[in-house]
C-alpha positions in Angstrom: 117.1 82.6 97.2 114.5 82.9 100.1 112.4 86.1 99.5 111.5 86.2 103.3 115.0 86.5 104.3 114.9 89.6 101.9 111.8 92.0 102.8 111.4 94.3 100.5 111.3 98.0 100.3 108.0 98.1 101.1 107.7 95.4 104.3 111.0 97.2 105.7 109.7 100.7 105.8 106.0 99.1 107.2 108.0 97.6 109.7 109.8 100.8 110.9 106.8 102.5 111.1 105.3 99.8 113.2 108.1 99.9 115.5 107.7 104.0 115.8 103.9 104.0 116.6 104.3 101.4 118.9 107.1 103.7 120.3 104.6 106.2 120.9 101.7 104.4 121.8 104.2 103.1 124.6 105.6 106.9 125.6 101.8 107.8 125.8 101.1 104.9 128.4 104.3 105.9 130.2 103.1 109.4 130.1 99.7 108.4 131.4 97.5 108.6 128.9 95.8 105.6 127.9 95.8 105.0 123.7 93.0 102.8 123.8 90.4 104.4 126.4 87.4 102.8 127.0 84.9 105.8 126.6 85.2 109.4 125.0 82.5 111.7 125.4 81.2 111.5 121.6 78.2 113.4 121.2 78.0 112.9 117.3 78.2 110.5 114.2 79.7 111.9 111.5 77.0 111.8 109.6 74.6 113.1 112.1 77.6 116.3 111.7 77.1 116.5 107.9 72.8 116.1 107.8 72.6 118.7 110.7 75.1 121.3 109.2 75.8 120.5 105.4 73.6 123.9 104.9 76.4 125.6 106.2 77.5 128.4 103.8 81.3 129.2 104.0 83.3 130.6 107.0 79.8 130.5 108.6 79.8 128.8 112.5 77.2 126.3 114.1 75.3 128.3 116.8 72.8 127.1 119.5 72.3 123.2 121.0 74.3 120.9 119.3 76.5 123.4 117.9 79.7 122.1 120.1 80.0 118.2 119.0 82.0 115.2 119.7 83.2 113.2 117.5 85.4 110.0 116.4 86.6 108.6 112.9 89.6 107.4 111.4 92.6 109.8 110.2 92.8 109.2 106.5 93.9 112.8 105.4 96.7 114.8 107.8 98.2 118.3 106.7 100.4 119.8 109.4 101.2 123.5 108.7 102.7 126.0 111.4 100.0 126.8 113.6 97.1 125.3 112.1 96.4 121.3 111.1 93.9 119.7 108.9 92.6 116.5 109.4 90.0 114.3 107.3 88.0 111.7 110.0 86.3 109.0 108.6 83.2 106.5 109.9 83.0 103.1 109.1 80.4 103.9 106.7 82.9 106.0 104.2 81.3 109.0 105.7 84.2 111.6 106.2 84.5 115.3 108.1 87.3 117.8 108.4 88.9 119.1 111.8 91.0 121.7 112.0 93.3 122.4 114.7 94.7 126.0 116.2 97.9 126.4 117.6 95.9 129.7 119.2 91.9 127.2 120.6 94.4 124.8 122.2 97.0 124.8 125.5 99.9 125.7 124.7 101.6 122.5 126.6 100.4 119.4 127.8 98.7 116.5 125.7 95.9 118.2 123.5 98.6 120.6 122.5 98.8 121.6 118.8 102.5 120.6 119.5 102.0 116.9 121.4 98.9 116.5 118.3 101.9 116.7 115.8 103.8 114.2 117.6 101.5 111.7 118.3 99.1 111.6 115.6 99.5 109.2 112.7 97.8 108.4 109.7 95.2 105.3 110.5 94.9 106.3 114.1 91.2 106.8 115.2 90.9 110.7 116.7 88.2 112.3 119.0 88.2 115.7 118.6 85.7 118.1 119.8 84.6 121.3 119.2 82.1 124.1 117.4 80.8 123.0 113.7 81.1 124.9 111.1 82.8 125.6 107.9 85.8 126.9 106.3 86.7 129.7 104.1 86.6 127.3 101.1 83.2 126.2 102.5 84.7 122.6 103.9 82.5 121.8 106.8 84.7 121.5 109.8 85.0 120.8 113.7 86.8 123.5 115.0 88.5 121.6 117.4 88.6 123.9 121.3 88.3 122.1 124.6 86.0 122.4 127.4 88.0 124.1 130.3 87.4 124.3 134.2 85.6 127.3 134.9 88.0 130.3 134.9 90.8 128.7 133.0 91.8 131.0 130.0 93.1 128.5 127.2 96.8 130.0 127.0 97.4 128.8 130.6 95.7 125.7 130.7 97.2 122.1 131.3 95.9 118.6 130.9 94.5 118.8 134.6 92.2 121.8 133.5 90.2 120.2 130.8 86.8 118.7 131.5 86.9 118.1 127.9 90.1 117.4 125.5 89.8 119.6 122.0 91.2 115.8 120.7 92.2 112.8 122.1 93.8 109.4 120.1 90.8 107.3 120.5 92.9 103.7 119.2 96.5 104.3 118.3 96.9 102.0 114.8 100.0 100.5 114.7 100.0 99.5 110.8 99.6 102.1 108.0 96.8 102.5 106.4 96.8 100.5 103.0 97.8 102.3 99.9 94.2 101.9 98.5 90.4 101.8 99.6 87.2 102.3 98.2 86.0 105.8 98.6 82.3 107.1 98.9 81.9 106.8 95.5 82.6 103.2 95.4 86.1 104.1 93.3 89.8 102.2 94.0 92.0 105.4 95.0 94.8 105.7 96.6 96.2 107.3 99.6 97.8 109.7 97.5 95.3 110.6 95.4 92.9 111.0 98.2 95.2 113.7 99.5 95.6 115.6 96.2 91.5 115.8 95.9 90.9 117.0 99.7 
């Protein structure tokens, strides 16, 4: 028997999910919104995030310069609850940083929607998401993702042609999962399910 004629379990559902981001990634284009733009206004490495505010204590916020960031990584971690999402970014170095997203900092329509970030979203995509620094009840230091509105535009009524700057924003749409293991920063083989169990 020929095994390629007979994909298994595995190669069937990554080719389903292949065919749904590249669904999306298409309706995005459609919708006018580019999934591979060619600048985003990052401010911030990740890391430059973690030495400048790792002396955070918890549920304490980033005041002064350099206090709003923008920054880019790769979605390894994604917990969408009601009104609020987590996300884990992480650099090309291994370095990693929470977002969190509120139903209540973003529009309530358009594309950096709470709603259109649940739709669009998947695991592997590279995110930009900008926002205040700081760190969460549990002391996990965060960017509390918020966008930078025209001037006089109050958040509840705002639309994708009111934002000078998006709260987030799918900086390359991947259109393959991410593999079921990596190397974490301590140089360890884990999986993608154990990664989410530890965050």
């Amino acid at each position: 028997m020929n095994d390629s004629a007979n994909p298994t379990q595995s190669e069937s559902t990554a080719g389903e999910q292949f065919q749904v981001r590249a669904s999306k990634r298409e309706r995005l284009r459609e919708e006018g919104w580019e999934p591979y733009p060619v600048s985003l206004p990052i401010t911030s490495t990740i890391a430059e995030v973690r030495e400048n505010f790792g002396h955070l204590e918890a549920g304490e916020m980033a005041e002064g310069d350099g206090s709003i960031v923008g920054v880019a990584g790769r979605v390894i971690f994604l917990r969408n609850t009601g009104k609020l999402c987590f996300v884990t970014l992480q650099d090309g170095a291994g370095t990693t940083l929470q977002a969190m997203l509120s139903a209540k900092a973003l529009p309530a329509e358009g594309h950096s929607s709470l709603a259109a970030f649940k739709t669009d979203v998947d695991l592997g995509d590279h995110l930009f998401v900008h926002g205040q620094v700081g760190t969460s009840r549990r002391g996990e230091l965060s960017v509390f993702a918020a966008p930078e509105l025209r001037e006089g535009v109050d958040v509840a009524e705002a639309g994708d042609d009111d934002l000078l700057i998006p709260a987030w924003r799918i900086a390359s749409k991947a259109l393959r999962p991410l593999p079921k293991t990596w190397t974490n920063e301590a140089g360890e083989q884990v999986s993608l399910s154990e990664e989410a169990r530890s965050s």
